[in-house]
C-alpha positions in Angstrom: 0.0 0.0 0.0 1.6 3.2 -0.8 0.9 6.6 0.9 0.5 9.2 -1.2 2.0 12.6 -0.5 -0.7 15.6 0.6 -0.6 19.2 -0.1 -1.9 21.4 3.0 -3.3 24.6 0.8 -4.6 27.9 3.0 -6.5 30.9 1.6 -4.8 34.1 2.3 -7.0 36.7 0.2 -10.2 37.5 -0.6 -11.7 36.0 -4.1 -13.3 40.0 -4.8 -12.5 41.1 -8.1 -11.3 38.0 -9.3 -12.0 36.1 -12.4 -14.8 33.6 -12.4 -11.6 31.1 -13.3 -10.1 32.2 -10.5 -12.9 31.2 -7.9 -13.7 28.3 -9.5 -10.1 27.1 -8.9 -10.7 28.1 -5.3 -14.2 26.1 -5.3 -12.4 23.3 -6.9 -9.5 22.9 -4.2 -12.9 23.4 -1.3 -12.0 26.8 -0.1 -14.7 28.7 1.2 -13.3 31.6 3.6 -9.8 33.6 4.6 -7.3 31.2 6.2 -9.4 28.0 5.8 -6.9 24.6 5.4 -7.7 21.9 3.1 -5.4 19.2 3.0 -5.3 17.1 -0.6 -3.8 14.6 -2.6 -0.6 15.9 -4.6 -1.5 15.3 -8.2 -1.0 17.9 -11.6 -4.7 18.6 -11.0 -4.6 19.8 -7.5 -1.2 21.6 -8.8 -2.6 22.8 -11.7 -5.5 24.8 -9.5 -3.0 26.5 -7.0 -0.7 27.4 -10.2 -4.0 29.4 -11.1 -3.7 31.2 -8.2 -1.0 31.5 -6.4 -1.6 35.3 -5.3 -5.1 34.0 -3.2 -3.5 30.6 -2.1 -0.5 29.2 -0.3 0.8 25.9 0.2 1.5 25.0 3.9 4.6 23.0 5.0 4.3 19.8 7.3 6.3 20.3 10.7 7.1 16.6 10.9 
């Protein structure tokens, strides 16, 4: 059984005066609010939404 790697991803800004590409991205990845944590899978999908917007999102590092 392999474990896959995760991706902790936080929303730091507000999705006003965005594109509706943008917020989709941010629907997508199950952001709903400032500073809300989603934890997924590490796939070109999931990289492929934060790539779309990296000035609303960032990507949390494990402390372990």
């Amino acid at each position: 059984m392999t474990d896959k790697k995760k991706l902790r991803i936080q929303q730091v800004r507000s999705p006003i005066c965005t594109t509706p590409g943008q917020r989709a991205a941010l629907v997508t990845l199950g952001l709903r609010r400032i500073r809300s944590v989603v934890e997924r899978e590490d796939s070109p999908a999931v990289r492929g939404a934060v790539a779309k917007i990296p000035h609303l999102v960032q990507i949390l590092e494990d402390k372990s």
